[in-house]
Backbone as JSON, one array per atom type, in Angstrom:
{
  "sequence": "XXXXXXXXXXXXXXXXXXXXXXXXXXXXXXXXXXXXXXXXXXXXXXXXXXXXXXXXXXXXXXXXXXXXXXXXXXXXXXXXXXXXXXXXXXXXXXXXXXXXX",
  "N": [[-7.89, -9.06, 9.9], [-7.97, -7.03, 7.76], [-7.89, -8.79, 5.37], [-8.91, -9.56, 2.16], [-10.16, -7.21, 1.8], [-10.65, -4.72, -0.17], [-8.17, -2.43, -1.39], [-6.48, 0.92, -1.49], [-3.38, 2.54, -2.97], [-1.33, 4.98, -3.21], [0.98, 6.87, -3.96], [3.39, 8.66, -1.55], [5.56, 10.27, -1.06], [8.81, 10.53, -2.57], [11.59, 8.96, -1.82], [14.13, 9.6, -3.04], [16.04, 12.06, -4.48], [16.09, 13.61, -7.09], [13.75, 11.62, -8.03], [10.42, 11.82, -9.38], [7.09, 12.56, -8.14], [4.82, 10.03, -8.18], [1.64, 10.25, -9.49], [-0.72, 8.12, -9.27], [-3.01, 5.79, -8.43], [-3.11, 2.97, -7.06], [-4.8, 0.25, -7.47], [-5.23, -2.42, -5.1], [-5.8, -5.36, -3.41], [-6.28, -7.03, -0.32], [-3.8, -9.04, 1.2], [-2.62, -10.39, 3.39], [-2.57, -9.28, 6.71], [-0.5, -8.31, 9.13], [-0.69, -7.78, 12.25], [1.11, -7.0, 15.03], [3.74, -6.35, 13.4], [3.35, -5.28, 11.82], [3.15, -5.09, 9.46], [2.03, -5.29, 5.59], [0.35, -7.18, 3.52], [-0.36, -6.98, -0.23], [-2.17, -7.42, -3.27], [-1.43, -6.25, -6.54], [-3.95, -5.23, -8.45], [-4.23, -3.47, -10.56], [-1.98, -1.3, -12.66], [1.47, -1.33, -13.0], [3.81, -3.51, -11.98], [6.28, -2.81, -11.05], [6.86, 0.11, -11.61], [6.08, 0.75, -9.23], [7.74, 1.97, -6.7], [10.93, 1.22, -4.34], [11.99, 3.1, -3.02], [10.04, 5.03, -1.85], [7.49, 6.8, 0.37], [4.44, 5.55, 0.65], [0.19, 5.8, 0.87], [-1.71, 3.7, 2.14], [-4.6, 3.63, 1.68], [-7.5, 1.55, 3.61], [-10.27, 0.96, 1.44], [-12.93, -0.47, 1.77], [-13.2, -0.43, 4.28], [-15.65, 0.43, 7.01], [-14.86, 2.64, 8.82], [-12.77, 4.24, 7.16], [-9.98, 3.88, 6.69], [-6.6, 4.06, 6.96], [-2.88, 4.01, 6.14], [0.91, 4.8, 6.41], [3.81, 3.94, 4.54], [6.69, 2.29, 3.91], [7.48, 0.67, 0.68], [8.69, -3.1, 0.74], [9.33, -4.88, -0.59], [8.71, -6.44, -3.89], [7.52, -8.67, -5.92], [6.48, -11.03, -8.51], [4.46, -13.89, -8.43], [2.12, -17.08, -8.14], [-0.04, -16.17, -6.98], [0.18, -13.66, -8.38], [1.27, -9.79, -9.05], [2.63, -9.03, -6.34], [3.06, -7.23, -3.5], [5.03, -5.95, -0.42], [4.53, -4.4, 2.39], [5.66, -2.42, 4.54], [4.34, -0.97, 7.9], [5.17, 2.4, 8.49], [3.45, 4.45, 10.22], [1.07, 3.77, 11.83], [-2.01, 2.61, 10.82], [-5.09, 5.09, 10.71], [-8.25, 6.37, 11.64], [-10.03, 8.12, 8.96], [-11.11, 11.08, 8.66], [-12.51, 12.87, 7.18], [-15.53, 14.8, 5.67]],
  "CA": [[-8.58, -7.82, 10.17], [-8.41, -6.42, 6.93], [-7.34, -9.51, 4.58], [-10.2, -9.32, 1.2], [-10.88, -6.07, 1.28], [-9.48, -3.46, -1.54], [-7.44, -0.61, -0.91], [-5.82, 2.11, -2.8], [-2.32, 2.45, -2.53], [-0.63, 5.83, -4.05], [2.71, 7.56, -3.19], [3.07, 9.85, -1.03], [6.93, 11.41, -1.48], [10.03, 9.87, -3.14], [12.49, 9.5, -1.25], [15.5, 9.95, -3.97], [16.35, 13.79, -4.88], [15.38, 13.49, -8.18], [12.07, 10.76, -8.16], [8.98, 12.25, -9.3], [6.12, 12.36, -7.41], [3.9, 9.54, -9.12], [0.32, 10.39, -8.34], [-1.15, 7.1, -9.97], [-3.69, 5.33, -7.5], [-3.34, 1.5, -7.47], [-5.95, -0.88, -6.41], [-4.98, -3.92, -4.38], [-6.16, -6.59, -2.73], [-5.82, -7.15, 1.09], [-3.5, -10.53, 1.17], [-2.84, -10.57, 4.64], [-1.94, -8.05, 7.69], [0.32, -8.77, 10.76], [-0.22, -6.31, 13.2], [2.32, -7.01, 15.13], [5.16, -7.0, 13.18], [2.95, -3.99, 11.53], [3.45, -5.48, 7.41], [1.21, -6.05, 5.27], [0.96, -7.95, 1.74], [-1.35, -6.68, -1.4], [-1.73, -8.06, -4.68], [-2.0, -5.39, -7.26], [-4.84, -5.41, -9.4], [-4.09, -2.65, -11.68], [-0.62, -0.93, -12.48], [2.56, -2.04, -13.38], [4.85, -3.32, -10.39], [7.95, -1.52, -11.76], [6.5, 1.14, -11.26], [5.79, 0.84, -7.48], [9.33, 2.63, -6.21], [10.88, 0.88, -3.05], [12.37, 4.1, -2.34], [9.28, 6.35, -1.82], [6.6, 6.51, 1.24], [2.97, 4.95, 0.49], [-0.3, 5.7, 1.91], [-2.55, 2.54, 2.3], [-6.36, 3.44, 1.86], [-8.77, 0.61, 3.21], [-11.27, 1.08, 0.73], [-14.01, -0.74, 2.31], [-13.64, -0.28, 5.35], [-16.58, 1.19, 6.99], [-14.86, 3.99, 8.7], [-12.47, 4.83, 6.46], [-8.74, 4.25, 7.44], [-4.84, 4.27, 6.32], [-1.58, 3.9, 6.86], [1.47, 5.15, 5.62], [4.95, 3.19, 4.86], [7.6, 1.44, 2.56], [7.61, -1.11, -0.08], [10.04, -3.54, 1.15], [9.62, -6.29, -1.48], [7.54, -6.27, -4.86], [7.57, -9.82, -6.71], [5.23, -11.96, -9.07], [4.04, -15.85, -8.01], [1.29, -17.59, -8.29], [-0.59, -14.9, -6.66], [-0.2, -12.33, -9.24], [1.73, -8.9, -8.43], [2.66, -9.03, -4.57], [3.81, -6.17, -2.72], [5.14, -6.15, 1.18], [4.26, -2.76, 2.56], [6.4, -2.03, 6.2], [4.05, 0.63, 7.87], [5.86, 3.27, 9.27], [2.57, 5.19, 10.48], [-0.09, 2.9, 12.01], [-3.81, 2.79, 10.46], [-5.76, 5.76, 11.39], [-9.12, 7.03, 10.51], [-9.8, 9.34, 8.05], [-12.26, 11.8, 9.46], [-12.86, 14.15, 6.37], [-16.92, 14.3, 5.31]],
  "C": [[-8.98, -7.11, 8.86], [-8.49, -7.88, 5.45], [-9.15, -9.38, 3.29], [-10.27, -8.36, 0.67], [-9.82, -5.3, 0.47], [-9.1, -2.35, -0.79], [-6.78, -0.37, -1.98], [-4.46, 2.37, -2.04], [-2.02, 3.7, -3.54], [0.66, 6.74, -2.67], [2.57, 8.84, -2.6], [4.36, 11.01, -0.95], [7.94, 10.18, -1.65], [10.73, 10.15, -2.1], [13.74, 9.48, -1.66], [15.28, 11.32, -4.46], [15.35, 13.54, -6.06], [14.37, 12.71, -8.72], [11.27, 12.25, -8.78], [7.95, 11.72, -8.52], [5.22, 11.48, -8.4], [2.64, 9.84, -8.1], [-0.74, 9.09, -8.89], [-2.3, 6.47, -8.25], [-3.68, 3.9, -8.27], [-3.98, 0.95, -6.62], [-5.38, -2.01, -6.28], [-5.95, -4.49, -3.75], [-5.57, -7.07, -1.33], [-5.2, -8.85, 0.94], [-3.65, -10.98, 2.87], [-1.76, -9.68, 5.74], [-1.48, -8.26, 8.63], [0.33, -7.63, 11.35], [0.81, -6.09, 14.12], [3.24, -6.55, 15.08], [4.7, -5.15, 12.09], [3.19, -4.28, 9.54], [1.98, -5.82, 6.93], [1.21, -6.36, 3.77], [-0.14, -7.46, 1.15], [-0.83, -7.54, -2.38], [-2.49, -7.39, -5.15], [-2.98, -6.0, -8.41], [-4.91, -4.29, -10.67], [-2.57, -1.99, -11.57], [0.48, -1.98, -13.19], [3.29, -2.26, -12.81], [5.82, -2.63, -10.21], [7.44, -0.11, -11.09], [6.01, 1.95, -10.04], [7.16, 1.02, -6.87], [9.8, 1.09, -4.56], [11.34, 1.84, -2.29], [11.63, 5.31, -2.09], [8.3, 5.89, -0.69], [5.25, 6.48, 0.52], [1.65, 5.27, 1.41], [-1.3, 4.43, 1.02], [-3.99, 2.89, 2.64], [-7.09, 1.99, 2.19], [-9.87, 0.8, 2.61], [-12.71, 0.89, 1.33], [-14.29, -1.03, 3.67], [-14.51, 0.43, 6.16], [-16.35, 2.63, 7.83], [-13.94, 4.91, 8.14], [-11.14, 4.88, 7.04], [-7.54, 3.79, 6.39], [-4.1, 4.28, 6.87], [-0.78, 4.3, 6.03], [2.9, 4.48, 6.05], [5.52, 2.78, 3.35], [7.15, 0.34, 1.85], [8.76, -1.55, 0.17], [10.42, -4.28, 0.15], [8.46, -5.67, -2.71], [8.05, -7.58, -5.74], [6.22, -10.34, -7.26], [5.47, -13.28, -9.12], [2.76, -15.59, -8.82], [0.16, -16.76, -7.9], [-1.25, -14.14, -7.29], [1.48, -11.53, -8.53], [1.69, -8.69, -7.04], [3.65, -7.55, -4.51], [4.07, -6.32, -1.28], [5.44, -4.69, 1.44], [4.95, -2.93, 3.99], [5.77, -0.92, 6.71], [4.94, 1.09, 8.78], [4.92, 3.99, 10.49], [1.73, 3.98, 10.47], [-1.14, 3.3, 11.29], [-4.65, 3.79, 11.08], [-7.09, 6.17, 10.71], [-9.17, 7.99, 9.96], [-11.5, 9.95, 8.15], [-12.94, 12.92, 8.67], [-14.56, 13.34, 6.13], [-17.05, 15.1, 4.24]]
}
């Protein structure tokens, strides 16, 4: 459904007392989305993985999607393969559109 297309991934609240709010916007790469099971995999294209918390909530911009939608959820996993930088996002908050003009 979405697998290709770019999205923007930035944080949306720590969830450790003391985190900072990073407001960084990272571009990914749609790997592939299970709706289902509701996961889905990126491979960052900019950023530093470290730096992607597992303890903070995410929202998931589809970039090119044509009407403009997101989701919001955990990083469960963050490793580097063959790939590149992988991330496994768990949404918490299904995909909805984003209705601002």
């Amino acid at each position: 459904m979405f697998e290709g297309n770019t999205a923007n991934l930035q944080m949306l609240n720590p969830l450790i007392v003391d985190a900072k709010l990073e407001k960084t916007v990272y571009r990914c790469k749609v790997l592939k989305y299970e709706e289902g099971s509701e996961e889905i995999y990126l491979s960052l294209e900019n950023g530093v993985l470290q730096n992607i918390l597992l303890d903070a909530v995410y929202e998931c911009r589809i970039a090119a999607h044509p009407e403009g939608v997101a989701c919001k959820g955990i990083i469960k996993e963050r490793c580097l393969n063959e790939q590149g930088s992988i991330l496994h996002l768990k949404i918490e908050a299904g995909f909805y559109e984003i209705n601002i003009k």
